[in-house]
C-alpha positions as CSV (number, residue, x, y, z in Angstrom):
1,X,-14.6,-8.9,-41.2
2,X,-11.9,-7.4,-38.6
3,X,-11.1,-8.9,-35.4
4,X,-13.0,-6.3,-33.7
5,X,-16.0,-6.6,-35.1
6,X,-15.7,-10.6,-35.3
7,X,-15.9,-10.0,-31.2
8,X,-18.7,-7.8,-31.4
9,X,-21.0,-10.6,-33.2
10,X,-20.2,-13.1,-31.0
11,X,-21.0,-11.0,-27.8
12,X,-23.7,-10.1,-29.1
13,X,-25.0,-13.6,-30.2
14,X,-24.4,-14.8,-26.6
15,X,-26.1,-11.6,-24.8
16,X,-29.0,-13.1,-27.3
17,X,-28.9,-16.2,-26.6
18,X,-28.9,-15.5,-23.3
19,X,-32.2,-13.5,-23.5
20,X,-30.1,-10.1,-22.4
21,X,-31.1,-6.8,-23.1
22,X,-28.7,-5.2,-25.3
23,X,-27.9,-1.9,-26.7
24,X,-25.6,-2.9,-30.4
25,X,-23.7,0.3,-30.6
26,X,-23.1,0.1,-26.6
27,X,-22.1,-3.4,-27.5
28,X,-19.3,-2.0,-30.1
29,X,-18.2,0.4,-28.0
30,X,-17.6,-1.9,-25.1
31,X,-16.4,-5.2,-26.3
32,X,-13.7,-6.4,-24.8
33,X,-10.5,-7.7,-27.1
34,X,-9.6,-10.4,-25.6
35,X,-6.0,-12.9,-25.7
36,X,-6.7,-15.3,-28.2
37,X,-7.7,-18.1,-25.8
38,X,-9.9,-16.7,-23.5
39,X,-13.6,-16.8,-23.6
40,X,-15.3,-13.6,-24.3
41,X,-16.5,-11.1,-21.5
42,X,-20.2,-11.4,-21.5
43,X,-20.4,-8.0,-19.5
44,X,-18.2,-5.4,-20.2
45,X,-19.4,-3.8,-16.9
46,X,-19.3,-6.8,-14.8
47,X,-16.6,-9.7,-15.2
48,X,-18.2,-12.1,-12.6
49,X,-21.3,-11.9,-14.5
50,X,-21.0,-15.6,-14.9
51,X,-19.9,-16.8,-11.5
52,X,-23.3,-15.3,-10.4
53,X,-25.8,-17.4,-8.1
54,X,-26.8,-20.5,-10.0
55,X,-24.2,-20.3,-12.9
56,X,-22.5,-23.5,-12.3
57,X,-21.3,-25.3,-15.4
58,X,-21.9,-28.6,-16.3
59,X,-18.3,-29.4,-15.3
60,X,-19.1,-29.2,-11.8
61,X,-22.6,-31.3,-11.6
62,X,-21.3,-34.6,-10.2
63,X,-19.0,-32.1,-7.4
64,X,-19.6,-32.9,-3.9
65,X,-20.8,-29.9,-1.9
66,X,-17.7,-29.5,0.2
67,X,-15.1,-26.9,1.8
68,X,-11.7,-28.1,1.6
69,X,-9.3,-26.3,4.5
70,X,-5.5,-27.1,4.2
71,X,-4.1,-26.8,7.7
72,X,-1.1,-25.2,7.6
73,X,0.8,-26.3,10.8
74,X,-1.0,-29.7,10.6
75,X,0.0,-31.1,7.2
76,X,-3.7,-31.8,6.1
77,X,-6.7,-31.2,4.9
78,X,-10.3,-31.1,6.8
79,X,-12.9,-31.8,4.6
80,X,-16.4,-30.2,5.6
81,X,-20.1,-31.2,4.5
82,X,-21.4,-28.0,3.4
83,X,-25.3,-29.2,4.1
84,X,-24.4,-30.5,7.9
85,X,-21.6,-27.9,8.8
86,X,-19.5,-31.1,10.0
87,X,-15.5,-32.2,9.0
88,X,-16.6,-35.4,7.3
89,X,-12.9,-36.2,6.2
90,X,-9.5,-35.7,7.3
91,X,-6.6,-36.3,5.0
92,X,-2.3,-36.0,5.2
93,X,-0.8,-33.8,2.1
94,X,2.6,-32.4,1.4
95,X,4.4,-30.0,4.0
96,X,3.0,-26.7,4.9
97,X,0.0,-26.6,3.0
98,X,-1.1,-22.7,2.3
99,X,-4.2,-22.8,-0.4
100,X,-6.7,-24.9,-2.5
101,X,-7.1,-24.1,-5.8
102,X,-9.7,-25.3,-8.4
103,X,-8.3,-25.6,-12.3
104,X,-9.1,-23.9,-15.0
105,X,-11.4,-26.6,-16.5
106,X,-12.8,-27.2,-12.8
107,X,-12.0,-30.8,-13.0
108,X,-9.4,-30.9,-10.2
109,X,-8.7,-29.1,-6.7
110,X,-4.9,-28.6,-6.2
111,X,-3.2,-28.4,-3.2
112,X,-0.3,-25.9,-2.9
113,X,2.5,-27.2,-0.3
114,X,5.1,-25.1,-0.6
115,X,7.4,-26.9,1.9
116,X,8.6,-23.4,3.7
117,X,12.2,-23.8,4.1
118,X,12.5,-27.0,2.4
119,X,13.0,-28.2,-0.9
120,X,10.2,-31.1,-1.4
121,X,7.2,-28.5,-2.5
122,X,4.2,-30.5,-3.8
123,X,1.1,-30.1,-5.6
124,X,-1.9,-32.8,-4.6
125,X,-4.2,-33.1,-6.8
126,X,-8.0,-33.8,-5.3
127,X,-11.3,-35.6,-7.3
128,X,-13.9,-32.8,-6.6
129,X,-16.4,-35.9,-7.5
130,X,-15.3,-38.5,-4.7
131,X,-13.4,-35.5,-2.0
132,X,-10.3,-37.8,-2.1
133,X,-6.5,-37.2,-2.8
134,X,-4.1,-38.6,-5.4
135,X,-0.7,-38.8,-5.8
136,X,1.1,-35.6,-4.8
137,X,3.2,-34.1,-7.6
138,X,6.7,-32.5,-7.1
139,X,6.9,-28.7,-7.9
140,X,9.3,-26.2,-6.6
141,X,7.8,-23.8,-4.0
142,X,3.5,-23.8,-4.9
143,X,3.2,-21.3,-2.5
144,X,0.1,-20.3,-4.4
145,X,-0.9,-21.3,-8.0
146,X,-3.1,-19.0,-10.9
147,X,-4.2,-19.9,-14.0
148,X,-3.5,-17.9,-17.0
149,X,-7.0,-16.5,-19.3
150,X,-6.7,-18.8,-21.8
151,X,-6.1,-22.2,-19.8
152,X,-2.9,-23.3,-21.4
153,X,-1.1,-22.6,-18.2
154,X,-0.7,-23.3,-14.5
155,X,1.0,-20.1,-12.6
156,X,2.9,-22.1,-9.8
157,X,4.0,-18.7,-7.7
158,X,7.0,-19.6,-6.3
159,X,7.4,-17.3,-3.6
160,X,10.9,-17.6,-1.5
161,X,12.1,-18.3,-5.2
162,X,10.6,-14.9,-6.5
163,X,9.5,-16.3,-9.6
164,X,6.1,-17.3,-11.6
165,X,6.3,-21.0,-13.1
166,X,3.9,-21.5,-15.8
167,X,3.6,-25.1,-16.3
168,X,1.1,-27.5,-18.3
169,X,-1.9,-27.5,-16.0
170,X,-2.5,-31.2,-15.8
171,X,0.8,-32.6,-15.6
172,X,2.2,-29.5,-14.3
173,X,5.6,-30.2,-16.5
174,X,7.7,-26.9,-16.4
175,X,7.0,-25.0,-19.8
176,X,8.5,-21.4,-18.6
177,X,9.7,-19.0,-15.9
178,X,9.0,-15.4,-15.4
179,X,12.0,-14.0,-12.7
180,X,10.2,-11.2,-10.7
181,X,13.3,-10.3,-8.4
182,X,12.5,-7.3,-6.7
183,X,9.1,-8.7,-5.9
184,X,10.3,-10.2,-2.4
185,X,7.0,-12.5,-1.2
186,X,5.0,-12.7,-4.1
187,X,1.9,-14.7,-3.6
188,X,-1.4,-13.0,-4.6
189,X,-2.2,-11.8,-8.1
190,X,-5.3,-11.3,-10.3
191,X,-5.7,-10.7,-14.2
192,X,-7.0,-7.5,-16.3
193,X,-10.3,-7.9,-17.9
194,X,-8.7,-8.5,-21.3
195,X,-6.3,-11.1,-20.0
196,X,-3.0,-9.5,-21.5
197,X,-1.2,-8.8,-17.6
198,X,-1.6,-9.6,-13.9
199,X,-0.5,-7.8,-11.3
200,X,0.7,-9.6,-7.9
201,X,1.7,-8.5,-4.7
202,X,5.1,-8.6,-3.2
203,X,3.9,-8.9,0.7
204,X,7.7,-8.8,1.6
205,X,8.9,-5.5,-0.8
206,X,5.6,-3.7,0.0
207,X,5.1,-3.5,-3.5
208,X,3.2,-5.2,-6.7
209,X,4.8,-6.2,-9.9
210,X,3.0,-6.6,-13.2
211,X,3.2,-9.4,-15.6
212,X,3.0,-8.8,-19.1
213,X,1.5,-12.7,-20.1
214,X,1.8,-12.7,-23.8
215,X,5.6,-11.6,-23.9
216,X,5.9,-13.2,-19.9
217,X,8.0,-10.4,-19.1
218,X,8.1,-8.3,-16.1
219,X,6.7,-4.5,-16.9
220,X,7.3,-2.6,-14.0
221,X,7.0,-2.3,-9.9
222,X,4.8,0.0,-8.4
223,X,5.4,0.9,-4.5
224,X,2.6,1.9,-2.2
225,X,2.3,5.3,-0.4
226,X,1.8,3.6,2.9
227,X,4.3,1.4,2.9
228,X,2.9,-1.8,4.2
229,X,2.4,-5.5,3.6
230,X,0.6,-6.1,0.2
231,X,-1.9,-9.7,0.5
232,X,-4.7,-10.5,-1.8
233,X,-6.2,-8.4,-5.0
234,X,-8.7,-8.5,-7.0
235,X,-9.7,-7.0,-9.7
236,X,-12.9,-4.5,-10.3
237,X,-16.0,-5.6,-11.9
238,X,-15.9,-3.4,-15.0
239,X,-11.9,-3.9,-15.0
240,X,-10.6,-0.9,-14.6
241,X,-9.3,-1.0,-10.8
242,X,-7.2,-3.2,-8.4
243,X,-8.0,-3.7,-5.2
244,X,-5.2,-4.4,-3.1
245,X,-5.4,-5.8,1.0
246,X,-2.8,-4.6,2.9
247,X,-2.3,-6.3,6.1
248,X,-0.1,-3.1,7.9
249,X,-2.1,-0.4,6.4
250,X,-5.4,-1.9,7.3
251,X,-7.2,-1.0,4.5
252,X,-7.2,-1.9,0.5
253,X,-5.5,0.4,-2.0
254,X,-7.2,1.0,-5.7
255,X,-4.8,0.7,-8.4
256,X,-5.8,1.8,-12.2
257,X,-4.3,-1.3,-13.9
258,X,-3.6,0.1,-17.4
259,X,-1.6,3.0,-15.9
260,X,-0.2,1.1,-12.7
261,X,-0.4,4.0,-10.4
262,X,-2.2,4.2,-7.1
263,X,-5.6,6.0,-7.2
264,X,-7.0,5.4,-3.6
265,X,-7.2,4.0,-0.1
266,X,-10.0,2.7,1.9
267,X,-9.7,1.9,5.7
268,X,-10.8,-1.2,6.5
269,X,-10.0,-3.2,10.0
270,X,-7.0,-4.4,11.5
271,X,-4.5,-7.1,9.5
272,X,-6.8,-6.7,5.9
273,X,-6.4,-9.9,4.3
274,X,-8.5,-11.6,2.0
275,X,-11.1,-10.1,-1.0
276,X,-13.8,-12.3,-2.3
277,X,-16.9,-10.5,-5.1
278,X,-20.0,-11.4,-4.0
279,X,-21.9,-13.3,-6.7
280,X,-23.8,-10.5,-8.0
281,X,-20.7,-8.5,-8.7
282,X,-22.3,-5.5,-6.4
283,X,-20.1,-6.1,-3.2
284,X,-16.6,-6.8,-1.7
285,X,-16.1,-9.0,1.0
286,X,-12.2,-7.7,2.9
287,X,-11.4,-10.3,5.5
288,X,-9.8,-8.0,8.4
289,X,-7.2,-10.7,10.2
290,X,-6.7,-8.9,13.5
291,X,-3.4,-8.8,13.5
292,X,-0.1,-7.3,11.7
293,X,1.9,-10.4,12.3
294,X,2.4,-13.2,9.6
295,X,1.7,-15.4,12.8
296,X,-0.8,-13.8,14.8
297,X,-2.4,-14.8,18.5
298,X,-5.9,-16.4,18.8
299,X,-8.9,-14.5,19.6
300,X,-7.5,-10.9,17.5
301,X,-9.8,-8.1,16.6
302,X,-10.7,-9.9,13.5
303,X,-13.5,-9.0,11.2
304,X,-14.9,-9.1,8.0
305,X,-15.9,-5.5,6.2
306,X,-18.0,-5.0,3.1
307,X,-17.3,-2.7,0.1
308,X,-19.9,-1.2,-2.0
309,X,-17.8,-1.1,-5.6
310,X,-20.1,1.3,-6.7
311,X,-19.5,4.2,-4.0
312,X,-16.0,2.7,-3.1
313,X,-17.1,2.7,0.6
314,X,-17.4,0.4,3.5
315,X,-20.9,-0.1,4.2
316,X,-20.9,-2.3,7.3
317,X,-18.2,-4.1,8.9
318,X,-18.8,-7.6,10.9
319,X,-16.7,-8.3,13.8
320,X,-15.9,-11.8,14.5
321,X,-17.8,-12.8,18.3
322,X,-15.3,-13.5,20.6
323,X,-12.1,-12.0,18.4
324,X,-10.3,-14.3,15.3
325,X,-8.4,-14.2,12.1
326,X,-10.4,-14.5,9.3
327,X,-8.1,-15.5,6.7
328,X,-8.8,-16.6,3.4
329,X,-11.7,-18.6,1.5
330,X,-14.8,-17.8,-1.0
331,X,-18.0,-17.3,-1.1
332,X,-20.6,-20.4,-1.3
333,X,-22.4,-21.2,-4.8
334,X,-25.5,-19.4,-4.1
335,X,-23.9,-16.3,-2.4
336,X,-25.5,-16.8,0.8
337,X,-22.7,-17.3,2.8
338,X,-18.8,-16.2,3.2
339,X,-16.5,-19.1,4.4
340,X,-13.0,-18.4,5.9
341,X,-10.4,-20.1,7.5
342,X,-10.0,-19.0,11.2
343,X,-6.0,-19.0,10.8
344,X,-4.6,-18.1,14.3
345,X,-7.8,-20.2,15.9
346,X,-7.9,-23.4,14.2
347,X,-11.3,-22.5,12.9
348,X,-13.4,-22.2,10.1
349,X,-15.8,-19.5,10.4
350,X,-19.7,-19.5,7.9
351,X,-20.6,-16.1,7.8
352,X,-24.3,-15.2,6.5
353,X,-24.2,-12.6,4.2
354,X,-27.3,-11.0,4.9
355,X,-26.6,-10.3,8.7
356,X,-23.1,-11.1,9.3
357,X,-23.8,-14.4,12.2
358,X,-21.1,-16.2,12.1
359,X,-20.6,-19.9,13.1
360,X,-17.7,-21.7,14.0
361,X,-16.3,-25.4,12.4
362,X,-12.8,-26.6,14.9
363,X,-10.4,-27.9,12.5
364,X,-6.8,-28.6,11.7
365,X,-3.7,-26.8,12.9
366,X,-3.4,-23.2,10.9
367,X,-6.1,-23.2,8.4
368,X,-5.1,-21.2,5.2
369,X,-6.2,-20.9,1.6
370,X,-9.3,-23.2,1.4
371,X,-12.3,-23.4,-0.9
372,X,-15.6,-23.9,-0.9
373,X,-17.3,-26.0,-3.7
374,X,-18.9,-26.2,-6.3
375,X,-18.7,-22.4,-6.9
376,X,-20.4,-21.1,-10.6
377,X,-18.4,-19.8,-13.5
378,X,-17.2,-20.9,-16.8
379,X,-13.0,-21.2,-15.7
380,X,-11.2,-20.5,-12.7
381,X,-8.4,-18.7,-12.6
382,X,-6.7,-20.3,-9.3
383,X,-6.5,-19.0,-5.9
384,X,-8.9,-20.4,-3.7
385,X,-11.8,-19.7,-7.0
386,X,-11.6,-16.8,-8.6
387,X,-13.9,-17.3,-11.1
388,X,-14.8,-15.7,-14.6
């Protein structure tokens, strides 16, 4: 029996199993080959099929409901109760600390503090179970960290070094480097449906790179027509586009993957930022942070807009009361809310995803990357959850 058709069995044992409809020469023709590693794509057509609403693995039962915020400016991390809406915990990290990120097994929350300027970067490591910190971990420059498909490495992204670290994903012990040198900022990336590349942005060189992660070689740089500051991306839900946030050209750019070429543009609002899937795969949340500067003012023409991915088009756009930043977070377990760091005004803003209310949580001093959790999925693959 071939690879190929070895895959096609198993998908189609699991769509089975799982009481799905399913069509067995649709199944053949759509089955995704996979890095060895990884764990199959249940939906060809949808890749968050299981991070939807109610999906959360057994790994995560004994998680407290919590959003972790690391406070840039503030060296910390506010800890919020996400039944009462209130900071139940404060706690000192490592210097500047820009995201949370849960592992690839969901056992641990990482905190990225990439010591801007400095040389003592550090990884803390939280217990999602008890909220609390351990010992921090020395790492060069965890501006951000990913996770590659098949769990065997962390992706520290070392951005003033310009270079990926893969490194074992519980001790974090060095195991490789990838040298990206004309990628000047890199800090977002996300991972094609089949796992063999990722593409990150270079929010300095207004460009992305892509990764080849089985040879862990640099395949090419691909600069964008406007010209701008390149932030988050994330991927399509049947794979086949990039979307890409660009915080001067105010709108995300679609990039075919495969082909690495730039295919569209769609405005969005001022300063676009952060992208988060809603958890039926349907929608994309594009947090709009009011502002062209990496260190905007308070109160900005912030908002958040929302992309159908089946027309490509913004169908409603929700402006923050009062101005703000939204920055970066996730969406909540049962997709009923949106939760971002207020970066520029020391706020956490809960967005409804039906209407678009918003309510405010103060917190620490420059809230960046956090997370909210427990969020649904079989493995993350870093960043503040992006979930498969």
């Amino acid at each position: 029996m071939s690879r190929s058709v070895r895959r096609v069995v198993v998908l189609v044992g699991l769509a089975l199993t799982l009481g799905l409809p399913l069509d067995a020469d649709r199944a053949i023709a759509q089955a995704i080959q996979t890095v060895p590693g990884m764990l199959p794509v249940i939906d060809p057509a949808n890749l968050y099929s299981e991070a939807a609403a109610g999906k959360l693995s057994a790994a995560v039962a004994d998680a407290l409901p919590r959003a972790y915020v690391p406070n840039r400016r503030s060296n910390d991390v506010s800890v919020i109760d996400l039944a009462t809406l209130k900071v139940v915990d404060t706690f000192k990290v490592g210097i500047n600390p820009q995201h949370v990120v849960p592992s690839w097994d969901l056992q641990t929350l990482w905190v990225t503090n990439n010591a801007e300027g400095r040389t003592d970067g550090s990884l803390t490591p939280i217990d999602p179970r008890t909220g609390k910190p351990a010992a921090a971990i020395a790492v060069d420059d965890p501006y951000n960290m990913y996770f590659t498909p098949d769990g065997r490495s962390a992706i520290v992204v070392a951005e003033a070094l310009k270079r990926l670290d893969l490194r074992d994903p519980k001790t974090m012990a060095l195991q490789a480097s990838i040298e990206t040198p004309n990628c000047a900022g890199i800090n977002h990336g996300d991972f094609a449906i089949d796992g063999r590349y990722a593409i990150f942005t270079c929010e300095f060189g207004k460009e992305l790179v892509k990764v080849d992660l089985m040879d862990r070689k640099v395949l090419g740089y691909l600069t964008l027509s406007k010209g701008g500051m390149p932030q988050d991306i994330r991927v399509s839900p049947d794979g086949k586009l990039f979307y890409v946030a660009d915080m001067h050209a105010d709108g995300v750019f679609l990039i075919n993957g495969d082909a690495f070429r730039e295919v569209n543009f769609i405005p969005t609002g001022i300063g676009t930022h952060g992208l988060y899937p809603s958890r039926d795969g349907t929608r994309l949340y594009v947090a709009n942070r009011g502002s062209h500067k990496v260190l905007g003012p308070p109160r900005g023409r912030g908002s958040v807009s929302v992309i159908d991915f089946a027309t490509r088009k913004v169908e409603t756009t929700w402006p923050i009361p009062g101005g703000g930043s939204p920055d970066m977070g996730n969406v909540s377990a049962d997709g009923k809310q949106l939760w971002l760091s207020g970066r520029f005004d020391d706020v956490v803003y809960v967005i409804d995803t039906a209407t678009g209310a918003v309510t405010k949580i103060p917190v620490g001093k420059e809230p960046h990357g956090m997370t909210v959790w427990p969020q649904p999925g079989r493995y993350s693959l870093g960043h503040t959850g992006n979930m498969r």
